[in-house]
C-alpha positions as CSV (number, residue, x, y, z in Angstrom):
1,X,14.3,20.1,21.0
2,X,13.8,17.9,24.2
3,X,16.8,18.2,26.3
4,X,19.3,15.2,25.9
5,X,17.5,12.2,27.1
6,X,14.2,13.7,28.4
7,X,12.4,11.1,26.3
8,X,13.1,6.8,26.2
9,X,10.5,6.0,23.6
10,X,8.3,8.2,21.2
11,X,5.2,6.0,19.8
12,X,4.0,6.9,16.6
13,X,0.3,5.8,16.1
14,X,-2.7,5.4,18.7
15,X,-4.5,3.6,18.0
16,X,-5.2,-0.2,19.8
17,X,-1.3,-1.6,19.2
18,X,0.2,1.9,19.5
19,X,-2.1,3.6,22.8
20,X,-1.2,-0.4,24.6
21,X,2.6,0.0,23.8
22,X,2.7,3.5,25.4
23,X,1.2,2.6,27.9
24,X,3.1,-0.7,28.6
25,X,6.1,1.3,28.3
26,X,5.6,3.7,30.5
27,X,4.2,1.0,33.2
28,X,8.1,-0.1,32.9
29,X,9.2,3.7,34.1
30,X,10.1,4.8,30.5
31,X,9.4,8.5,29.7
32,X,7.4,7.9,26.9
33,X,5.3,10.1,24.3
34,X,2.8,9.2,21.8
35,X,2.0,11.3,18.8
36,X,-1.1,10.6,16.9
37,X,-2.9,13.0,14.1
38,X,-6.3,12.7,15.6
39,X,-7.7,11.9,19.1
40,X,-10.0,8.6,18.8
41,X,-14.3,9.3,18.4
42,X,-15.5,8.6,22.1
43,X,-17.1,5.3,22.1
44,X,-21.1,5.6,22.3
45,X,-22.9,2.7,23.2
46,X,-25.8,3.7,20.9
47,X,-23.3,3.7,18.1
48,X,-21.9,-0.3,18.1
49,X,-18.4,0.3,15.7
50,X,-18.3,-2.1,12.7
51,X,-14.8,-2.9,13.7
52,X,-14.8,-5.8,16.1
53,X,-12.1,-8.1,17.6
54,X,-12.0,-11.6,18.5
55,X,-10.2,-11.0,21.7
56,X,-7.7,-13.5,23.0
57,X,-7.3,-14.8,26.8
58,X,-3.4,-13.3,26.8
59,X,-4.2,-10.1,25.3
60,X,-7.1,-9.6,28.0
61,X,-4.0,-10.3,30.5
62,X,-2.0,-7.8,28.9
63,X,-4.9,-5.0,29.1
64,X,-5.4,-6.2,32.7
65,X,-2.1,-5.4,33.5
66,X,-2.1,-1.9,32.3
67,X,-5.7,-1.4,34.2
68,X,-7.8,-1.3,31.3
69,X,-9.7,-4.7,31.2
70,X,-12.4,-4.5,34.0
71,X,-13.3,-1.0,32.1
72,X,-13.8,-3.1,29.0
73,X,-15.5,-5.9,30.5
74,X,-17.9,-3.1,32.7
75,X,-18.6,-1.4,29.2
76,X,-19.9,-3.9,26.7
77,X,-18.3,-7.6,25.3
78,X,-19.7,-10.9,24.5
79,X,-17.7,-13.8,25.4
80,X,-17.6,-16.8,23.3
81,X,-17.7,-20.3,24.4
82,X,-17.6,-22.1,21.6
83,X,-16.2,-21.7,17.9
84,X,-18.2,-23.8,14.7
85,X,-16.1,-23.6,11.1
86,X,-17.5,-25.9,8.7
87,X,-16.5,-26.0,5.2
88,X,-19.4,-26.0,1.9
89,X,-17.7,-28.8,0.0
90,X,-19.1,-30.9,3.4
91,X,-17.2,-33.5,5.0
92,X,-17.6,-32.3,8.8
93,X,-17.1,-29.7,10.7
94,X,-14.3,-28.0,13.3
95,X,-16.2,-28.1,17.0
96,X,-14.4,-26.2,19.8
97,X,-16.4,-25.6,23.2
98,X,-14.9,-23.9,26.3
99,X,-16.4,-26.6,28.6
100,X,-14.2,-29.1,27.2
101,X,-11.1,-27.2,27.6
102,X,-12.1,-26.4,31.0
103,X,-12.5,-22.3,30.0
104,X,-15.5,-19.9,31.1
105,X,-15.5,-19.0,27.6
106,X,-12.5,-19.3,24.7
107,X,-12.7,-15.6,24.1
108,X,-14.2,-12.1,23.6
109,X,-16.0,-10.4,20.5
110,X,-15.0,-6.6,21.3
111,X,-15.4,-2.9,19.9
112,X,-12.5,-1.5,18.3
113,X,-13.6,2.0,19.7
114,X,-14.4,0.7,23.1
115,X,-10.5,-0.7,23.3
116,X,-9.6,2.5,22.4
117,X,-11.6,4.9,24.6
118,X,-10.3,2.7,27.7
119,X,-6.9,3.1,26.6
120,X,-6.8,6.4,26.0
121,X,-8.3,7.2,29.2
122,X,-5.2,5.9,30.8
123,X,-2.8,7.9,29.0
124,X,-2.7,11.0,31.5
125,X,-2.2,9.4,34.6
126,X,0.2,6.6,33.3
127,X,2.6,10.0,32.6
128,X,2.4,9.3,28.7
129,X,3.1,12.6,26.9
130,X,0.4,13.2,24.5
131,X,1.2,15.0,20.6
132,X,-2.2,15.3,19.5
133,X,-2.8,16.3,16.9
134,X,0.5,16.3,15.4
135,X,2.6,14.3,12.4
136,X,5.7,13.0,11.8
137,X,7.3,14.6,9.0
138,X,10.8,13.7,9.0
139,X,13.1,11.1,10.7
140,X,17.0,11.6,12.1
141,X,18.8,8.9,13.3
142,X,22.5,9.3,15.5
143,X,23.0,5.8,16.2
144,X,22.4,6.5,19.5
145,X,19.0,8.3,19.3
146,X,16.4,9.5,17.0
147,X,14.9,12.9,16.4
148,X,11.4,13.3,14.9
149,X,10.4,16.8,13.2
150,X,6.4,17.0,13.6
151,X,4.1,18.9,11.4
152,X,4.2,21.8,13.6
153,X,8.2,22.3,13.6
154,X,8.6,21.1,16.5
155,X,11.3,18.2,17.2
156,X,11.0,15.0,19.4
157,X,14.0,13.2,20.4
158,X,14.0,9.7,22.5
159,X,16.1,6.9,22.2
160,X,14.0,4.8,20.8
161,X,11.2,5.7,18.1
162,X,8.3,2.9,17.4
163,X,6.0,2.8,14.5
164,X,2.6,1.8,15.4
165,X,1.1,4.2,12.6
166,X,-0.7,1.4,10.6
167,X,-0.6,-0.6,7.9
168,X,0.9,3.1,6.1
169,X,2.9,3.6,8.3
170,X,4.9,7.1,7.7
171,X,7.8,6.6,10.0
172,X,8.4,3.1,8.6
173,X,9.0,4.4,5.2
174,X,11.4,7.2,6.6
175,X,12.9,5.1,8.2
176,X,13.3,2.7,4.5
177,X,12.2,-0.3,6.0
178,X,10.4,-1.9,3.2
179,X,7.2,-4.6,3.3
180,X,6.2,-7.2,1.2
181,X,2.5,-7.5,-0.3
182,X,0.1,-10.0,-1.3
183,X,-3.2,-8.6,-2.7
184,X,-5.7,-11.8,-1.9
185,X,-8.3,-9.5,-4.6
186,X,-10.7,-9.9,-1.7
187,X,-12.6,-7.4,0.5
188,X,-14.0,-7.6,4.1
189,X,-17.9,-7.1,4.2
190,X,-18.2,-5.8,7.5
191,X,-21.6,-4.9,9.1
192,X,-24.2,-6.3,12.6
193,X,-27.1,-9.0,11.7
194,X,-30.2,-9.8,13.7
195,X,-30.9,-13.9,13.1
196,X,-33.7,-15.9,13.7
197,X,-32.4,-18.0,15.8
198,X,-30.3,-17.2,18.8
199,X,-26.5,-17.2,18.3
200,X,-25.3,-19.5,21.2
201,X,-22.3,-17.3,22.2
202,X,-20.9,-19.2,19.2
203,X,-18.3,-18.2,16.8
204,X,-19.4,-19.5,13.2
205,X,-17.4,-19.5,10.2
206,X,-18.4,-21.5,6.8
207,X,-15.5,-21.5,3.9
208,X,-17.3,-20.7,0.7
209,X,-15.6,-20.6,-2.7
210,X,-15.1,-17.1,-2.6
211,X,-13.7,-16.3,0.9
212,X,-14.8,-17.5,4.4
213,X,-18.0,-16.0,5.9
214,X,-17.8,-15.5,9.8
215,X,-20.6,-14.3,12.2
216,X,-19.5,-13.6,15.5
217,X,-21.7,-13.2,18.9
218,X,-22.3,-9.4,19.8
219,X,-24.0,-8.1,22.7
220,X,-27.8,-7.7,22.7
221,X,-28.0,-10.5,20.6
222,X,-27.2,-10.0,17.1
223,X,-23.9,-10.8,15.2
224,X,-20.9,-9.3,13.3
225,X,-19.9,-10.7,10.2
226,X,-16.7,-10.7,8.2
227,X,-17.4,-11.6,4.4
228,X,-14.2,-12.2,2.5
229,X,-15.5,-11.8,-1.0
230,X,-13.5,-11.1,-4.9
231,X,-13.5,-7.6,-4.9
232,X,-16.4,-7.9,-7.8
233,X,-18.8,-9.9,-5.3
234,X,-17.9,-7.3,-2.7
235,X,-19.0,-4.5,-4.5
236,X,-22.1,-6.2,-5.6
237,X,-23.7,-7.1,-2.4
238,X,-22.5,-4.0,-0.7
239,X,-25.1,-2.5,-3.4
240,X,-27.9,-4.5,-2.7
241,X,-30.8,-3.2,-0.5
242,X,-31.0,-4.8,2.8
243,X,-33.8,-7.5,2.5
244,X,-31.8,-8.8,-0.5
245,X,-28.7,-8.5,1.2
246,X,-30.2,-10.7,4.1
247,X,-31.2,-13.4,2.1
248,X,-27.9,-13.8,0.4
249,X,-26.3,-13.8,3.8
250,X,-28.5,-16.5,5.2
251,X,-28.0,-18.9,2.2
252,X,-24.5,-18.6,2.1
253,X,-24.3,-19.7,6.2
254,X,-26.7,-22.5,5.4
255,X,-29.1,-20.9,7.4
256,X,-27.6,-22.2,10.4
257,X,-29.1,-19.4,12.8
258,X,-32.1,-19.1,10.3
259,X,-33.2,-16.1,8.8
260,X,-30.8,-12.6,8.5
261,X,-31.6,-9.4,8.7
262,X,-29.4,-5.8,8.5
263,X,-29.2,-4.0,11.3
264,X,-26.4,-2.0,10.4
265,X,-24.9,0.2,7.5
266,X,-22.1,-2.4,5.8
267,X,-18.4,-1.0,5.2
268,X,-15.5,-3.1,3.1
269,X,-12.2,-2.7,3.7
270,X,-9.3,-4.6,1.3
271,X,-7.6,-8.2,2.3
272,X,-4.1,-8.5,1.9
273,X,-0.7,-9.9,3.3
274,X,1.8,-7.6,4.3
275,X,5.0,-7.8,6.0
276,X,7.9,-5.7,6.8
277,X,11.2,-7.4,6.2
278,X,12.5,-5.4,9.2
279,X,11.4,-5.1,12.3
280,X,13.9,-2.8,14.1
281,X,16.1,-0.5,11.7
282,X,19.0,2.1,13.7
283,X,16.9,3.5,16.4
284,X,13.2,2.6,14.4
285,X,11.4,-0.3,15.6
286,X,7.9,-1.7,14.1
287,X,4.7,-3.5,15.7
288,X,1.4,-4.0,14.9
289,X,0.1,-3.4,11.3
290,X,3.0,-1.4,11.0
291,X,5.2,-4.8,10.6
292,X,2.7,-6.9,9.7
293,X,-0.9,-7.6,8.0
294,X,-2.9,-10.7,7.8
295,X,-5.8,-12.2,6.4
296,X,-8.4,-12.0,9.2
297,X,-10.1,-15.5,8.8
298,X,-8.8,-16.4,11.6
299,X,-9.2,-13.0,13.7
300,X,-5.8,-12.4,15.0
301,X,-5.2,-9.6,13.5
302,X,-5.2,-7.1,16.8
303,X,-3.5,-9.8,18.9
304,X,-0.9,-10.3,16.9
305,X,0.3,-6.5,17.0
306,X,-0.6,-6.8,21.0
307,X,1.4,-9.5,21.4
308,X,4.5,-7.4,19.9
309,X,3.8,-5.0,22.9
310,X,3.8,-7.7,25.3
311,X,6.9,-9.4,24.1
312,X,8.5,-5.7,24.1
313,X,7.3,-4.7,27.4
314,X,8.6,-8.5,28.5
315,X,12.4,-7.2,27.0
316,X,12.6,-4.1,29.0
317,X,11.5,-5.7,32.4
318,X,14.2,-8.6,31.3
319,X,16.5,-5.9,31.4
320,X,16.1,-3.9,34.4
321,X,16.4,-6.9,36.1
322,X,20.0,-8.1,34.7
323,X,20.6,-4.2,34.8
324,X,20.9,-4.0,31.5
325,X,20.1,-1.7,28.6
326,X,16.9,-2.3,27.3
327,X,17.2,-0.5,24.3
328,X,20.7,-1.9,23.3
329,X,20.5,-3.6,19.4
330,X,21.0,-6.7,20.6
331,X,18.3,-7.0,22.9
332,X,15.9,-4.9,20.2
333,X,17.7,-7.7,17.3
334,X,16.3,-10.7,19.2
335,X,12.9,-9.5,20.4
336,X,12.8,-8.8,16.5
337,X,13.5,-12.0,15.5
338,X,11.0,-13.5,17.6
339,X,8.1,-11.0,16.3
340,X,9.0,-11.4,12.8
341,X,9.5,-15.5,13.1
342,X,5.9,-15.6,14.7
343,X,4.1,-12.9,13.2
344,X,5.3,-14.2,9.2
345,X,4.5,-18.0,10.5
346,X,1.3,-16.9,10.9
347,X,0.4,-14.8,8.0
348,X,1.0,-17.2,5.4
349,X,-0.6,-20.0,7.3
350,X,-3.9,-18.0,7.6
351,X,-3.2,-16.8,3.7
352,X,-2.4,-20.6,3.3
353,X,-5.9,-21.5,4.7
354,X,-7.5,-19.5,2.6
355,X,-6.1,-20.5,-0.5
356,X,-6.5,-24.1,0.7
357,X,-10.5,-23.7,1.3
358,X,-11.2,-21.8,-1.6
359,X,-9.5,-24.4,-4.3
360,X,-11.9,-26.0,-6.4
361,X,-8.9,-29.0,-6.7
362,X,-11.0,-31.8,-6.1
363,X,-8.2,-33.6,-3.9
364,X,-8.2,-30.4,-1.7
365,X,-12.4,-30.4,-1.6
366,X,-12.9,-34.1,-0.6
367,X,-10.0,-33.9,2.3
368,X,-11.1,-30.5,3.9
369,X,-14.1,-31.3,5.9
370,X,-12.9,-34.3,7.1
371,X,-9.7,-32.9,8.5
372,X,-12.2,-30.1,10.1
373,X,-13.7,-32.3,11.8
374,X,-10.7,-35.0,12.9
375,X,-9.4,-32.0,14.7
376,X,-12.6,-31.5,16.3
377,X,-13.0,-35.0,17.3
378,X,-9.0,-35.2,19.1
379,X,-9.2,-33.4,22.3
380,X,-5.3,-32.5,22.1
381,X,-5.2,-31.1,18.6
382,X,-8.3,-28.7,19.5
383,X,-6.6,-28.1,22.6
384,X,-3.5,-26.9,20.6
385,X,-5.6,-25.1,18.1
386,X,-6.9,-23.3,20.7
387,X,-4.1,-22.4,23.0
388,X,-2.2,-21.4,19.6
389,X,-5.5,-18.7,19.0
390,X,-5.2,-17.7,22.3
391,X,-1.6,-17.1,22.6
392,X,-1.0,-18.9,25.7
């Protein structure tokens, strides 16, 4: 057993959310631990990982403020200056360019594993305790603290516990917080294309009947694509060989960059909506995929969950400076409903969007495109679109 308060915050789960918020949390002086089951794969540059993220500008402030940015940038990302989502009932298309909104670029298409190497990198000298590898097996919570037995028989106790543990998360079921689900009977294709034509450091998405199709600018040239497809359709073009895999790729973008070819192995992972109708229970508190899951049309997936460090790592320095208690329940109650207010708004819009786009209602088909492309054409509502996607 740690001796009475040796330990503020134990973090359960490190991967992106879970690695930022230890170290965000000991950047505020908290004596902080993070317990994980498996240390991440190093990130190889030869190896580009399926999983990518369409960064945001006030995430890239965040990771700039725990010193991991310029590591990331130095490593390998492809900025995106401009974002193209058309619909294939026609009527127009969404238009966003950085240059209009007077940006460099509107964002960044990064590795999952790069995020995590650089993180993880940071963990020693930030003073984060590292359990690795190691489990949470069971959860006690005094009211005043919480005590985690680990796999090994060993016992953690801080004041604070988070789960940041995933979309699975163990500690939030000990800890009986229950979530809400929405299968969307869709799966992710995931997997890098070479095109014909270059991709303009563009961000391209087309809503098909099935499920948006987005291909995203990747360094060297080619592009990442998320395919929402039924589950059926998933399954059947994850079978396909890759030269007939291509060609049903490039017709359903309209050939906008031309041909498509594989250059990748393809993976699929399921869509669905998620939510935890708690985000802080006793001493138990819940970020990232943890709390909440969304559909990731509209990428936000990752910043979402950082943003729930941010506004957490916000609370503490709020606190220290009223000399306050930053972990007292009602400080932890309001940055909760914040979170949960923000993070639910969003994940049934984007599961709204979705529905919206794939509706063969014919009302819904003859007013999408043009409403794609009125909010193209009015500088202040793509302006807001933007600045919403960017959490600024």
């Amino acid at each position: 057993m740690n001796r009475g308060r040796e330990l503020d915050v134990v973090v359960v789960g490190g991967g992106v959310v879970g690695a930022a918020c230890a170290l965000a949390l000991a950047g505020q002086g908290l004596q902080t631990m993070l317990v994980e089951p498996s240390p991440p794969v190093p990130w190889s540059r030869d190896k580009p990982d399926l999983r990518v993220y369409a960064f945001a500008a006030d995430n890239a402030l965040l990771f700039d403020s725990l010193g991991a940015w310029a590591s990331v940038l130095a490593a390998r990302v492809q900025p995106y200056r401009r974002m193209r989502v058309w619909d294939a009932g026609g009527g127009g298309e969404l238009d966003i360019d950085a240059d209009t909104l007077g940006r460099r670029e509107l964002g960044w298409i990064v590795e999952h594993g790069l995020l995590l190497d650089r993180l993880w990198a940071l963990l020693p000298a930030a003073g984060v305790r590292l359990r690795c590898p190691a489990r949470v097996e069971a959860l006690q919570d005094d009211g005043d603290c919480v005590r985690l037995r680990l796999d090994d028989g060993s016992q953690v106790q801080a004041r604070l516990a988070v789960a940041a543990d995933g979309a699975q998360s163990s500690l939030r079921r000990l800890a009986g917080i229950e979530v809400d689900v929405h299968e969307h009977g869709q799966r992710g294709v995931v997997g890098y294309v070479a095109t014909e034509r270059p991709h303009e450091d563009t961000a391209w998405q087309r809503f098909l009947p099935g499920g948006p199709l987005a291909l995203l600018p990747s360094a060297g040239g080619h592009c990442s694509i998320v395919w929402s497809l039924p589950d059926a359709e998933a399954a059947r073009v994850l079978a396909l060989d890759d030269a007939a895999f291509g060609r049903e790729l490039g017709r359903a973008f309209d050939r906008r960059l031309g041909e498509v070819r594989p250059v990748s192995p393809r993976a699929a992972f399921p869509l669905r909506r998620q939510l935890a109708r708690e985000y802080v229970r006793g001493r138990v508190l819940v970020l990232g995929d943890a709390a909440h899951v969304v559909h990731p049309l509209a990428g936000q997936g990752v910043n979402l969950g950082l943003r729930d460090v941010a506004a957490l790592r916000d609370l503490v320095a709020a606190a220290a400076g009223a000399n306050g208690d930053w972990h007292a329940a009602s400080r932890l109650a309001r940055w909760a409903r914040a979170r949960r207010s923000e993070d639910t708004l969003a994940a049934h819009a984007f599961s709204g969007i979705d529905r919206v786009f794939r509706s063969e209602n014919p009302a819904a088909v003859l007013l999408r495109g043009p409403l794609l492309s009125l909010a193209g054409r009015v500088p202040p509502l793509s302006r807001a679109l933007w600045r919403k996607a960017a959490g600024a």
